[in-house]
HTML snippet that shows the backbone in 3Dmol.js (N, CA, C, O; Angstrom):
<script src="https://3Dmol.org/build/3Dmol-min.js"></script>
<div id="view" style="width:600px;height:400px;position:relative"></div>
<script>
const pdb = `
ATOM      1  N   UNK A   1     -45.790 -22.628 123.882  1.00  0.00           N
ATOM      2  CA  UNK A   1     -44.362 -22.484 123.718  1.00  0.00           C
ATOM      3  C   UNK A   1     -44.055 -22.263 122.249  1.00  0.00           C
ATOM      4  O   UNK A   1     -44.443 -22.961 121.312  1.00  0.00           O
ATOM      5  N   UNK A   2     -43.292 -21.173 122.200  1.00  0.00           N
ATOM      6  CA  UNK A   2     -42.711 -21.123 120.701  1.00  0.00           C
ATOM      7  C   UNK A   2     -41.553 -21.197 120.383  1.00  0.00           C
ATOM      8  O   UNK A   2     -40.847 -20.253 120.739  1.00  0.00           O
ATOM      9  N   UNK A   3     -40.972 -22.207 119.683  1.00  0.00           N
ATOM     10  CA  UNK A   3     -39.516 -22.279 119.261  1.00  0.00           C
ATOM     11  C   UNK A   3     -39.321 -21.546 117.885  1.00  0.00           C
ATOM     12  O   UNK A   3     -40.046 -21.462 116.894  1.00  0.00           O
ATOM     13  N   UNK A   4     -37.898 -20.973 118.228  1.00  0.00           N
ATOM     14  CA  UNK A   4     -37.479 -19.886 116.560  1.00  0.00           C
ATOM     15  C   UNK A   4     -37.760 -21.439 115.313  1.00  0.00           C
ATOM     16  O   UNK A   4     -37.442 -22.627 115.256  1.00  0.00           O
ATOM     17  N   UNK A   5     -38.461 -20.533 114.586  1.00  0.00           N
ATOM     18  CA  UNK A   5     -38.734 -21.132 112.998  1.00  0.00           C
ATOM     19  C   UNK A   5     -39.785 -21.829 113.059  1.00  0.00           C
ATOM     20  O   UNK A   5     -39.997 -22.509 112.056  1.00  0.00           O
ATOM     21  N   UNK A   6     -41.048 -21.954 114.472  1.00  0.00           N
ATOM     22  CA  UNK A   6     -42.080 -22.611 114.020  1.00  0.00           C
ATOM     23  C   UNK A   6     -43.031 -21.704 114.666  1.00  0.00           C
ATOM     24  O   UNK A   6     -42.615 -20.765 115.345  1.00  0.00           O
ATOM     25  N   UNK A   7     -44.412 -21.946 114.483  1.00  0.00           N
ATOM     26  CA  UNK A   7     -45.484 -21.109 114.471  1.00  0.00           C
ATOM     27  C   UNK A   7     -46.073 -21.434 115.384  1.00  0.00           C
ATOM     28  O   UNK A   7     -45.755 -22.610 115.563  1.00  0.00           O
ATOM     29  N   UNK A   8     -47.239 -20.940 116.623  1.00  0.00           N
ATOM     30  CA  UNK A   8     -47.555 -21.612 117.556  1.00  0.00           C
ATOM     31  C   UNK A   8     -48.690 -22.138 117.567  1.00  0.00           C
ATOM     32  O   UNK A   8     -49.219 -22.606 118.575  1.00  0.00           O
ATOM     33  N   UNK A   9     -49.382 -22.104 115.980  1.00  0.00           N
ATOM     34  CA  UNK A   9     -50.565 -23.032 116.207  1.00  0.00           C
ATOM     35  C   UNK A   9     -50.505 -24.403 115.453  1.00  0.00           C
ATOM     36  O   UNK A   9     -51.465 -24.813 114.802  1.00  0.00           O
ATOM     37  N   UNK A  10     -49.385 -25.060 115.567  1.00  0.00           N
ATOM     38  CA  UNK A  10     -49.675 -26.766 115.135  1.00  0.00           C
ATOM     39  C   UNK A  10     -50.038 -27.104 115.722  1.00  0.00           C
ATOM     40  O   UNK A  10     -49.843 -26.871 116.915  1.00  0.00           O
ATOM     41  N   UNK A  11     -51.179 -28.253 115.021  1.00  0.00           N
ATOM     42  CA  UNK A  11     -52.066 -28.868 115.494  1.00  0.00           C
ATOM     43  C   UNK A  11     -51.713 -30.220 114.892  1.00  0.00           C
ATOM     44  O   UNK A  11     -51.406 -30.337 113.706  1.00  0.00           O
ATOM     45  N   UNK A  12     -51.764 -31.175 115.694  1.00  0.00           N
ATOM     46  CA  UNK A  12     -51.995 -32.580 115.441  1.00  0.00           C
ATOM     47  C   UNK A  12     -53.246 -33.275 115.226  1.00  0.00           C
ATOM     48  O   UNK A  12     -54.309 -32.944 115.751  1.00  0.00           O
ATOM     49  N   UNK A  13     -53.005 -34.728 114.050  1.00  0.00           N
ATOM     50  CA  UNK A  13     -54.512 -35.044 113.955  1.00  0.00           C
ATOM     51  C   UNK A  13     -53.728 -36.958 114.680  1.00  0.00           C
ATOM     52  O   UNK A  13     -52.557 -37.331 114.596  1.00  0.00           O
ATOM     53  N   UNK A  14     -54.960 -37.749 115.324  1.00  0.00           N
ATOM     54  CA  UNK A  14     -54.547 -38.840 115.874  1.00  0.00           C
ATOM     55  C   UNK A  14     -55.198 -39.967 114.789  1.00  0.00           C
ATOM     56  O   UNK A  14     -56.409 -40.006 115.007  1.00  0.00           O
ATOM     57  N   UNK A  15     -54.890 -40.744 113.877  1.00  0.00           N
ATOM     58  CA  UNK A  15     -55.470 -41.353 113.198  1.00  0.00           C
ATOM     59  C   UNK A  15     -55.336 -43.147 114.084  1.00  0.00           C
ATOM     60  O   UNK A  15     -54.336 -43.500 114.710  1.00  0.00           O
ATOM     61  N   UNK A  16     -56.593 -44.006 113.894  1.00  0.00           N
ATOM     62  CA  UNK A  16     -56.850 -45.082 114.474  1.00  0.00           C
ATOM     63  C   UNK A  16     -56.649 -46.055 112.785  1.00  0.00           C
ATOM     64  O   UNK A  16     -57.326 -45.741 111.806  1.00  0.00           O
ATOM     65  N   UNK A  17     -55.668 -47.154 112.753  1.00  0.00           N
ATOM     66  CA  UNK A  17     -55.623 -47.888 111.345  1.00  0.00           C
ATOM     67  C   UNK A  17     -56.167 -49.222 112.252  1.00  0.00           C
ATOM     68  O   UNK A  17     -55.920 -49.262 113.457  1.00  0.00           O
ATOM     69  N   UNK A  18     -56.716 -50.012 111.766  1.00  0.00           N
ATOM     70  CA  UNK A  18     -57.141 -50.949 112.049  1.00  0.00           C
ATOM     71  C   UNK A  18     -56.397 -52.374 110.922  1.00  0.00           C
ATOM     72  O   UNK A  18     -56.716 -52.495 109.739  1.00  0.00           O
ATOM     73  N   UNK A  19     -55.684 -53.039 111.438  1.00  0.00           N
ATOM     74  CA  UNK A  19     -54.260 -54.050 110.597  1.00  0.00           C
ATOM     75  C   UNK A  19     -54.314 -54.947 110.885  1.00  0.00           C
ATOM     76  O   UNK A  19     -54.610 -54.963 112.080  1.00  0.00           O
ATOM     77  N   UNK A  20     -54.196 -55.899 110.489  1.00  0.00           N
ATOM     78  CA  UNK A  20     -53.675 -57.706 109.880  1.00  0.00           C
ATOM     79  C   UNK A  20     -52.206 -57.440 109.646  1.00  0.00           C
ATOM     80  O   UNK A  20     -52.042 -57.392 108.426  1.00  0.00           O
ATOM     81  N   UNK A  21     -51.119 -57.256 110.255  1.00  0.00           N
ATOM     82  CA  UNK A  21     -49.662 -57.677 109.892  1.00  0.00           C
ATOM     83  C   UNK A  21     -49.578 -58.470 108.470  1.00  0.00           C
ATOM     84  O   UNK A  21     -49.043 -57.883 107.529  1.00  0.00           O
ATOM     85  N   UNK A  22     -49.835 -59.129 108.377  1.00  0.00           N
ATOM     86  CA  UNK A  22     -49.566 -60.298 107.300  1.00  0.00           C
ATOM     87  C   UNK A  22     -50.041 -59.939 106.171  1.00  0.00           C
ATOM     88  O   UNK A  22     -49.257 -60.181 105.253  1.00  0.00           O
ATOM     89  N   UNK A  23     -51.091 -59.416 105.826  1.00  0.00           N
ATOM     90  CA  UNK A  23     -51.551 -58.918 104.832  1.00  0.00           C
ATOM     91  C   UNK A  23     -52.502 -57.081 104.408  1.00  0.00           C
ATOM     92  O   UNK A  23     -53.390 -57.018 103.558  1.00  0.00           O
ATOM     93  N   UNK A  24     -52.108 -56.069 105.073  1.00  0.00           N
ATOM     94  CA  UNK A  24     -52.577 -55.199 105.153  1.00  0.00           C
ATOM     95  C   UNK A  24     -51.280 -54.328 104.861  1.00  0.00           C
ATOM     96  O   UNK A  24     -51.641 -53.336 105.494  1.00  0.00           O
ATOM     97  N   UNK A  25     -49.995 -53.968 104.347  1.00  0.00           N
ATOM     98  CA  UNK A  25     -49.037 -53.827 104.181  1.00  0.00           C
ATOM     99  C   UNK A  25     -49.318 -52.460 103.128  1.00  0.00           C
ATOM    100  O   UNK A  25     -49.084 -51.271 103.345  1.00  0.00           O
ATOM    101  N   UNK A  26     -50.015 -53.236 101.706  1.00  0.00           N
ATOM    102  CA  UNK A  26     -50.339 -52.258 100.964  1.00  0.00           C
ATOM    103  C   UNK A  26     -51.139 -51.147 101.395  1.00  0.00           C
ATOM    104  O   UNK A  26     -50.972 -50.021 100.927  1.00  0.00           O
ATOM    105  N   UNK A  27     -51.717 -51.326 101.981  1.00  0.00           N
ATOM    106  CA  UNK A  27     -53.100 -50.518 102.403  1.00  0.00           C
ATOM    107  C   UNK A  27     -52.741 -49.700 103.478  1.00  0.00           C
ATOM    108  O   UNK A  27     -53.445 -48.715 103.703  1.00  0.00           O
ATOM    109  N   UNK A  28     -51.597 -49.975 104.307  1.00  0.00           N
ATOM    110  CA  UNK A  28     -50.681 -49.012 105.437  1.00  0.00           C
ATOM    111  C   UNK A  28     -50.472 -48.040 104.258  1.00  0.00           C
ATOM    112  O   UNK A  28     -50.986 -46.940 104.055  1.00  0.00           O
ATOM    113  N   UNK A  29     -49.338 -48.934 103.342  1.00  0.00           N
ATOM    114  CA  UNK A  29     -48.667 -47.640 102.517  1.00  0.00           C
ATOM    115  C   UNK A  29     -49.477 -47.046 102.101  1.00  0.00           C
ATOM    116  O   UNK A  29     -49.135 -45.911 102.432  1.00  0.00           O
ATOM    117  N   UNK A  30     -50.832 -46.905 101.312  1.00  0.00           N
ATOM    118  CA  UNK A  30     -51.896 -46.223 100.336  1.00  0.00           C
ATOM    119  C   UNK A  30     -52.630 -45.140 101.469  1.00  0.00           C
ATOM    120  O   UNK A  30     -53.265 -44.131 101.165  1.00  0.00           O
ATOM    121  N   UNK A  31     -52.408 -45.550 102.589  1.00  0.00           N
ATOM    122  CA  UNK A  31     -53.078 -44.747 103.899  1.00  0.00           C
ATOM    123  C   UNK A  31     -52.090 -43.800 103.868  1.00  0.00           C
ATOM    124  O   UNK A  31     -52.286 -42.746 103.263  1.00  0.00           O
ATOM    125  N   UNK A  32     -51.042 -44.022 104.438  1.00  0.00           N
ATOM    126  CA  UNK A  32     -49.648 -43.132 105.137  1.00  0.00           C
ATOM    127  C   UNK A  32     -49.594 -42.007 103.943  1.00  0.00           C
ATOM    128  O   UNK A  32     -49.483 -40.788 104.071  1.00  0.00           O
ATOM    129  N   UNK A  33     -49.741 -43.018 102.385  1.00  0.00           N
ATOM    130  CA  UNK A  33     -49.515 -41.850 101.401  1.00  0.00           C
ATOM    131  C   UNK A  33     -50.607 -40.753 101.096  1.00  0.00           C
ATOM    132  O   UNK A  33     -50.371 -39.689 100.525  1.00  0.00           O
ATOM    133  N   UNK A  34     -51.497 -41.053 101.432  1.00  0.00           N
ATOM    134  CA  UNK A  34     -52.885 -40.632 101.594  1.00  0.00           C
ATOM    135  C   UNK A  34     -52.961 -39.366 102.310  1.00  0.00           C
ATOM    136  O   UNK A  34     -53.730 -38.441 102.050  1.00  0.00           O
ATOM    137  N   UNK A  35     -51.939 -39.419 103.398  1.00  0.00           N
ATOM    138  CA  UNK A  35     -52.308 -37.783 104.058  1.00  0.00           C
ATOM    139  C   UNK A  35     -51.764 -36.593 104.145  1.00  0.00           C
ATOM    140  O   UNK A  35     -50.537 -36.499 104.114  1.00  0.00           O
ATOM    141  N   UNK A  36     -52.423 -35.676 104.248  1.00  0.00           N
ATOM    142  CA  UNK A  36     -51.962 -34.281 103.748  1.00  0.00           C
ATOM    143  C   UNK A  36     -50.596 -33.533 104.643  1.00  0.00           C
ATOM    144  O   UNK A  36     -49.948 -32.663 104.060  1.00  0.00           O
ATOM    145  N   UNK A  37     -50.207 -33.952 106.136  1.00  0.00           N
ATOM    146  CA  UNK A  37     -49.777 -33.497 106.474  1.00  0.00           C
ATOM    147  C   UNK A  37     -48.187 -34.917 106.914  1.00  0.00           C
ATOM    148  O   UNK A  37     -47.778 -36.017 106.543  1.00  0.00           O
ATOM    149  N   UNK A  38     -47.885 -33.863 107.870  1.00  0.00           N
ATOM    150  CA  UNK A  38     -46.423 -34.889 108.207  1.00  0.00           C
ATOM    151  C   UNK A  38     -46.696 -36.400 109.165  1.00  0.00           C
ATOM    152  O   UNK A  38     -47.201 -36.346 110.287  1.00  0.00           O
ATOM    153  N   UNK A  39     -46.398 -37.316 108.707  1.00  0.00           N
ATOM    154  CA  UNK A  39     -46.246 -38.607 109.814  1.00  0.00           C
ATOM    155  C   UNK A  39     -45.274 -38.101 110.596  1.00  0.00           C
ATOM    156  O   UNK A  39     -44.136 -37.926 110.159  1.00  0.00           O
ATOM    157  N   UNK A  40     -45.681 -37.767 112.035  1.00  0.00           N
ATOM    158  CA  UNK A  40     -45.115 -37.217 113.229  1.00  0.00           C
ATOM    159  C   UNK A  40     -44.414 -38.941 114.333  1.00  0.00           C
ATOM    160  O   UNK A  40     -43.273 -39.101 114.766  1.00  0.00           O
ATOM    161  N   UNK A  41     -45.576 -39.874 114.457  1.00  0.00           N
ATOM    162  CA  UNK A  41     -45.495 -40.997 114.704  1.00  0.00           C
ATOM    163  C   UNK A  41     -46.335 -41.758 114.545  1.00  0.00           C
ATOM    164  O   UNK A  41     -47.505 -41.439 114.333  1.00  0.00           O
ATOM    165  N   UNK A  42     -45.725 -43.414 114.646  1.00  0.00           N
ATOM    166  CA  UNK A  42     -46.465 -44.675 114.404  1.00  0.00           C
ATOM    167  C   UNK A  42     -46.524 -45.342 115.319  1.00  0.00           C
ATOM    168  O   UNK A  42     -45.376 -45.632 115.657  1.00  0.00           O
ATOM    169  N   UNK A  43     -47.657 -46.026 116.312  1.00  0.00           N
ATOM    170  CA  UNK A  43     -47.595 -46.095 117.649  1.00  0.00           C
ATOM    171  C   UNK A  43     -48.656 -47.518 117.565  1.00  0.00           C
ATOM    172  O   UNK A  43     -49.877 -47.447 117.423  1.00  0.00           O
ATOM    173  N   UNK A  44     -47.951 -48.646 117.674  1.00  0.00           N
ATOM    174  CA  UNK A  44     -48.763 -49.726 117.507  1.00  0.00           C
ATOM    175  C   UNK A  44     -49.363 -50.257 118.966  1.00  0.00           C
ATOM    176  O   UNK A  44     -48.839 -50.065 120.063  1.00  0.00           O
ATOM    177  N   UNK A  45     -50.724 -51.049 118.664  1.00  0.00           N
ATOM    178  CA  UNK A  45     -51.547 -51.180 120.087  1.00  0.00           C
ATOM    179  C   UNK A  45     -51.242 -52.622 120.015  1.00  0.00           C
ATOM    180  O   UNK A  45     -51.395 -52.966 118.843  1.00  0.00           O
ATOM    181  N   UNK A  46     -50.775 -53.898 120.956  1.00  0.00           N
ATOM    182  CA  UNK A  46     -50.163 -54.637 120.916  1.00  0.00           C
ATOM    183  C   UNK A  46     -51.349 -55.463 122.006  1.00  0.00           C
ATOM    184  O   UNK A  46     -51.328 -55.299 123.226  1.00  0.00           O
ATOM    185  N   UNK A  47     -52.273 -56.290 121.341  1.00  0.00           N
ATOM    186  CA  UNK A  47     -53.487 -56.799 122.506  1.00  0.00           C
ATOM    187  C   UNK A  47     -52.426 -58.225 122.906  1.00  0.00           C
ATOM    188  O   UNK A  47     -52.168 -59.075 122.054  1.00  0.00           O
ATOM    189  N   UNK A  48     -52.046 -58.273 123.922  1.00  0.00           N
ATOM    190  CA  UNK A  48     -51.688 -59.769 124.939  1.00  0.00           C
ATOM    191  C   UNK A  48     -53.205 -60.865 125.219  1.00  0.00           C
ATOM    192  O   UNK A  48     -53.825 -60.744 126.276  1.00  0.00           O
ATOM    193  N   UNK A  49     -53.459 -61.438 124.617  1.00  0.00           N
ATOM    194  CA  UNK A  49     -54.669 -62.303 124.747  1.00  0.00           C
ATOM    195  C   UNK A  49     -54.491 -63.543 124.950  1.00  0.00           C
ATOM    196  O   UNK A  49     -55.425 -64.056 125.565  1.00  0.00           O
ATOM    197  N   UNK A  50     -53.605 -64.273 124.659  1.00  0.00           N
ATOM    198  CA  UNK A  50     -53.179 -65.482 124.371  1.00  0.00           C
ATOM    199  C   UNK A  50     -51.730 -65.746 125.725  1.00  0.00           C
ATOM    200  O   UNK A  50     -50.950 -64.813 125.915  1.00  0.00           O
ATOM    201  N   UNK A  51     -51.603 -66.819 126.369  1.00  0.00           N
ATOM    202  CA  UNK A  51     -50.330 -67.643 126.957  1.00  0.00           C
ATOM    203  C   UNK A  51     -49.125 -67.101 126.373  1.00  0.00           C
ATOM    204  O   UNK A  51     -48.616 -66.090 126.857  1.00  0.00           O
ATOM    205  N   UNK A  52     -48.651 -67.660 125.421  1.00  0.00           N
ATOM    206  CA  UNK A  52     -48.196 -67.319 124.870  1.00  0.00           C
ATOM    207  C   UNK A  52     -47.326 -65.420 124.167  1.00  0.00           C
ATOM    208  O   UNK A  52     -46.185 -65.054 123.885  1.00  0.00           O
ATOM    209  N   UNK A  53     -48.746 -64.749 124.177  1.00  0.00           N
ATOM    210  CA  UNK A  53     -48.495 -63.520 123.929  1.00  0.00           C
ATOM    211  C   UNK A  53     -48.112 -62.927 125.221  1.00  0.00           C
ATOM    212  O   UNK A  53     -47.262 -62.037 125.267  1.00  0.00           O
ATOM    213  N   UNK A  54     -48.833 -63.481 126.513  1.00  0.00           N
ATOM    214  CA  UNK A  54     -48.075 -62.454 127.624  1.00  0.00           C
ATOM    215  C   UNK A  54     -46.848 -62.825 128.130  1.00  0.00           C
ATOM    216  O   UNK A  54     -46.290 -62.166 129.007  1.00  0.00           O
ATOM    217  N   UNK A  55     -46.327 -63.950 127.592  1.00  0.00           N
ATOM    218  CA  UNK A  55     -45.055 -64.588 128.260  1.00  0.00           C
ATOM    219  C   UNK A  55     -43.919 -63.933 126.738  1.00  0.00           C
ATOM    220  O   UNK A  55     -42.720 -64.190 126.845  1.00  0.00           O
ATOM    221  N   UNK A  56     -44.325 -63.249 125.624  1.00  0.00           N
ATOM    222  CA  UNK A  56     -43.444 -62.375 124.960  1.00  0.00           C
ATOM    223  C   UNK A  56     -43.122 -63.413 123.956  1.00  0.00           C
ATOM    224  O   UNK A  56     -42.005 -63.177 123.497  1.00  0.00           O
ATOM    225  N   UNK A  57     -43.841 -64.829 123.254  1.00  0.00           N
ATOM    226  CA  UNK A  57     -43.648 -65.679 122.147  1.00  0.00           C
ATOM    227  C   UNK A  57     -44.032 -64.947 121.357  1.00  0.00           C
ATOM    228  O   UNK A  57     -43.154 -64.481 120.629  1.00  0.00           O
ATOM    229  N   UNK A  58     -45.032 -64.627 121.179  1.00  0.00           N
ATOM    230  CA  UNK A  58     -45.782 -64.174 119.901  1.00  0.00           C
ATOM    231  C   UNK A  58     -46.608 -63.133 120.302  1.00  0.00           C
ATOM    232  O   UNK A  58     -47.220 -63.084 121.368  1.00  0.00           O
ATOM    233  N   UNK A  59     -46.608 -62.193 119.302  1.00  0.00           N
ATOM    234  CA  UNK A  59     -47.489 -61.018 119.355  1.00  0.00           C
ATOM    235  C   UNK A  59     -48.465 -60.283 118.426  1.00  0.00           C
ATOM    236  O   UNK A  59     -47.951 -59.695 117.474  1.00  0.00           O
ATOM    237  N   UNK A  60     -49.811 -60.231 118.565  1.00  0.00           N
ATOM    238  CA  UNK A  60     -50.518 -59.276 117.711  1.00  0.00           C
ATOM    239  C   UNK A  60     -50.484 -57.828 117.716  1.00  0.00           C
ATOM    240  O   UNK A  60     -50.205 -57.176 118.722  1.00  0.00           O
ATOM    241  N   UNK A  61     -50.734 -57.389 116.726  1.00  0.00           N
ATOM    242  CA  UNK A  61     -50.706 -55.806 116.681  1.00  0.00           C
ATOM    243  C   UNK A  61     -51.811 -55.760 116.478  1.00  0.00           C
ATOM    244  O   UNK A  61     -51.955 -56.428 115.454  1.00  0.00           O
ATOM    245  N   UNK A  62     -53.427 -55.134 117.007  1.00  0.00           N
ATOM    246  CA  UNK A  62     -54.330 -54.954 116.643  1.00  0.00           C
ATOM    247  C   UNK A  62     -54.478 -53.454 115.698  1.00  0.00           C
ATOM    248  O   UNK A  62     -54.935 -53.500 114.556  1.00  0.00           O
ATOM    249  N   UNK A  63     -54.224 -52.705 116.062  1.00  0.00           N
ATOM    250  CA  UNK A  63     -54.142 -51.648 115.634  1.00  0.00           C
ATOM    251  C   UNK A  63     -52.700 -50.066 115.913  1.00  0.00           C
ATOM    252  O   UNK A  63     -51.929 -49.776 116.828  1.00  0.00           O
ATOM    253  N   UNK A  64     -53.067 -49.385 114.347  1.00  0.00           N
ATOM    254  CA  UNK A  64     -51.910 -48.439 114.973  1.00  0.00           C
ATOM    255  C   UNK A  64     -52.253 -47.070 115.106  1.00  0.00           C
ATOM    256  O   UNK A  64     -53.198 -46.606 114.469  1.00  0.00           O
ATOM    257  N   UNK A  65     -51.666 -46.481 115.767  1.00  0.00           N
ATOM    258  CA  UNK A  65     -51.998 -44.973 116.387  1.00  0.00           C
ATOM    259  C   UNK A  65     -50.901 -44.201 114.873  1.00  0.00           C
ATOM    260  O   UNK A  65     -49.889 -44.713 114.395  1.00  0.00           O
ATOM    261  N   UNK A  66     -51.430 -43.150 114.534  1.00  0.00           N
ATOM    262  CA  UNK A  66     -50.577 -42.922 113.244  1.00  0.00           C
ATOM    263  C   UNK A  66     -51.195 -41.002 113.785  1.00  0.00           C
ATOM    264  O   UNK A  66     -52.280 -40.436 113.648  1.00  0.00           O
ATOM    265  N   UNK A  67     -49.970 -40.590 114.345  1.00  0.00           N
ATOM    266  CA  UNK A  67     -50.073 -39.127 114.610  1.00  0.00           C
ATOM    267  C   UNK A  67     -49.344 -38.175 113.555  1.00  0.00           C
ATOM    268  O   UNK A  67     -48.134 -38.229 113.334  1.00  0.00           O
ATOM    269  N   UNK A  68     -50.132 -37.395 113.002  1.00  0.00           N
ATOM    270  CA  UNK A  68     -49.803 -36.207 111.763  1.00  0.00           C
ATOM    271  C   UNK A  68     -50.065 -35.222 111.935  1.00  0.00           C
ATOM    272  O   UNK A  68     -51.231 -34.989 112.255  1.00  0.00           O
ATOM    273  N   UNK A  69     -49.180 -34.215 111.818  1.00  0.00           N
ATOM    274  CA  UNK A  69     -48.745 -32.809 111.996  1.00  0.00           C
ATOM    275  C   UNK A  69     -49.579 -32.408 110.997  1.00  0.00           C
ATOM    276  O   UNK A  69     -49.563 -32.967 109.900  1.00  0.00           O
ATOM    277  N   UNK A  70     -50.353 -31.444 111.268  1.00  0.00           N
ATOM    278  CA  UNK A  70     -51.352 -30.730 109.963  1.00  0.00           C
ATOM    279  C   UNK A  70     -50.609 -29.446 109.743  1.00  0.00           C
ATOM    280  O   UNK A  70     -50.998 -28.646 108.892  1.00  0.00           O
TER     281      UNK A  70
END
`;
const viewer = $3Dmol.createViewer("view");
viewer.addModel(pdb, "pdb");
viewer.setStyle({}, {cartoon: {color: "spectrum"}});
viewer.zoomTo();
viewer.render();
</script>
C-alpha cells in the first residue's frame, strides 16, 4: 500500500531492551538516543509471576519491545 508522501519500502527494525524500572532509566535514554531511525513504538512485556502481580497490585516490566522506522 502506498500513501501520497511516503515511499513503499519502509522497513521496520524490532528492538528487544532488557530493564530494571528502578534503575535502568539512563540507559533507556542512551539506547532510544542511540538509534538511527524513528521510535515508531514502545511496547512493554509485563511477566505476572507473583499473587499479587496477577490480581493487578504490583507489576514487573521485564522487558521492552522498542519498534523503529529505518
Amino acid at each position: 500500500m502506498v500513501r501520497k508522501g511516503r515511499t513503499a519500502d519502509v522497513s521496520y527494525r524490532v528492538h528487544r531492551f532488557d530493564i530494571d524500572m528502578e534503575k535502568d532509566a539512563s540507559r533507556l535514554e542512551a539506547f532510544l538516543n542511540g538509534l538511527s531511525g524513528e521510535v515508531v513504538a514502545i511496547i512493554p512485556h509485563i511477566k505476572k509471576t507473583t499473587l499479587a502481580q496477577i490480581y493487578g497490585v504490583t507489576r514487573k516490566v521485564d522487558f521492552l519491545l522498542v519498534v523503529e522506522r529505518a
